[in-house]
C-alpha positions in Angstrom: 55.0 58.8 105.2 52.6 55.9 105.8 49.3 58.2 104.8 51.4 59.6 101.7 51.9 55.5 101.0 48.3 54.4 101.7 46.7 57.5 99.5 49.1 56.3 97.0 48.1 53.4 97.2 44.0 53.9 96.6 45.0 56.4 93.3 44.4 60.3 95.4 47.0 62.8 94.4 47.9 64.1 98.1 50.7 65.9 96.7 48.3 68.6 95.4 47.6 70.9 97.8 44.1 71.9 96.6 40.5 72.3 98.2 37.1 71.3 96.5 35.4 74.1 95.0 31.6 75.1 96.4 29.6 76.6 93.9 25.9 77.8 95.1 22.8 79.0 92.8 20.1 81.0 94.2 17.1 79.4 92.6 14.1 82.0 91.3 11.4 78.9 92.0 10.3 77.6 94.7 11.8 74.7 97.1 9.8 72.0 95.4 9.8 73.3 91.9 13.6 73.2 92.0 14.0 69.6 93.4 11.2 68.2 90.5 13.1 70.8 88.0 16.5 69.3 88.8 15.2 66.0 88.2 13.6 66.4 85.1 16.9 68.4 83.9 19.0 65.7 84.6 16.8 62.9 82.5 17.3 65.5 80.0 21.2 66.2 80.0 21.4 62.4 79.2 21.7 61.2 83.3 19.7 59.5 85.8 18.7 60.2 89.3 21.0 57.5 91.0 19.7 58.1 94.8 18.2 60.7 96.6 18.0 61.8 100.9 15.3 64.2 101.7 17.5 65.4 105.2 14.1 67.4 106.0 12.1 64.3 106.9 15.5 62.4 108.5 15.9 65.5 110.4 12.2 66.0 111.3 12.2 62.8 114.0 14.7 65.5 115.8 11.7 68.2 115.5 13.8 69.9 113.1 11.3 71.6 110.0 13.7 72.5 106.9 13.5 71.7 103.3 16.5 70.1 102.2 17.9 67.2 100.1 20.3 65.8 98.3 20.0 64.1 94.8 23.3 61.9 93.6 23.1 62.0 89.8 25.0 60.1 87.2 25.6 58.5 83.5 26.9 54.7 84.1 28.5 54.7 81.3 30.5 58.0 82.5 30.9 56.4 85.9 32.2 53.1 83.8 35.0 55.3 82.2 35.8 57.1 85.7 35.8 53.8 87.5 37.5 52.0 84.7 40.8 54.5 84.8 40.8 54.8 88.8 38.4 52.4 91.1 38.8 54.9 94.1 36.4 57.8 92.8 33.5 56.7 94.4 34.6 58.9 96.8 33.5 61.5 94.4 30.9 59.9 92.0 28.3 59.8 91.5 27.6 63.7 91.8 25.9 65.3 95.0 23.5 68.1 94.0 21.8 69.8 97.7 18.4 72.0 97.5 18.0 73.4 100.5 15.5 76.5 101.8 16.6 79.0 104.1 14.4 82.2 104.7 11.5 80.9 101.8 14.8 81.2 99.4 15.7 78.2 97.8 19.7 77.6 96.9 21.3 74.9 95.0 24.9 73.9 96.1 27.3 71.2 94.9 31.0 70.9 94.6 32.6 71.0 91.4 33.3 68.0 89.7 36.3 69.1 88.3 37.5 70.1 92.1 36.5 66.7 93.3 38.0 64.3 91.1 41.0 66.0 90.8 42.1 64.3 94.0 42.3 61.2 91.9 45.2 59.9 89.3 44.4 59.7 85.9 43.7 61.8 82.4 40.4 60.3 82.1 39.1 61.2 85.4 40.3 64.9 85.1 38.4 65.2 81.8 35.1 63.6 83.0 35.6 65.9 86.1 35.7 68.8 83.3 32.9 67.6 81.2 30.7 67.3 84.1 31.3 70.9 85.5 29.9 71.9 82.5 26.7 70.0 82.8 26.1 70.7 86.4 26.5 74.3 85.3 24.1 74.3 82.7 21.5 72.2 84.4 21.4 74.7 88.1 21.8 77.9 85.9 18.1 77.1 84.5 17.2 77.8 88.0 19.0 81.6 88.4 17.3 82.6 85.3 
């Protein structure tokens, strides 16, 4: 009772019984080429590049060697309306895209947006969560083609 109060609480929908959905691309470029294709399609789907973590070279002090990293991409003013309607989907927001190689083949994975936010209360949220799937699915499809 006391979680179901304190999700509550912070604006999740516990009640649902749902999972985020994975969606992953297998990119036709190379490792690089994907990661400076990404972030050029997301200047021009209208969002920015918020923060990026390149896991390879965190995870090379380990002497681990792998390509991989995660870009967190946004709109504020789409993260204004999100944030605006429910404060607690920064959980969710901005959006984490991850290029990774395995093999010499580069993939592209990210949860849904849709599947993310709908953890969180609100009409707003649920449509921005819509909107974006969209996007993301336009902007990582350039890479299967």
């Amino acid at each position: 009772m006391l979680a179901f109060t304190v999700m509550s609480f912070f604006g999740a929908n516990v009640a649902q019984a749902q999972q985020a959905k994975l969606i992953t691309v297998k990119s036709v470029k190379s490792f690089a080429m994907t990661v400076e294709g990404i972030k050029k399609g997301v200047a021009d789907a209208g969002m920015m590049v918020l923060a990026e973590i390149n896991h390879g070279k965190i995870l090379s002090m380990t002497g681990l060697s792998i390509n991989a990293e995660s870009i967190f991409i946004g709109n504020p003013t789409v993260g204004k309306d999100a944030f605006s309607e429910n404060t607690a989907v920064g959980l969710a927001i901005p959006l984490r895209v991850n290029v990774y190689e395995e093999k010499g083949v580069t993939y592209i994975n990210y949860f849904t947006p849709s599947s993310e936010l709908g953890y969180f209360k609100g009409n707003k949220v649920k449509m921005i969560g819509q909107k974006l799937d969209e996007k993301i699915a336009m902007l990582t499809g350039m890479f299967a083609k």
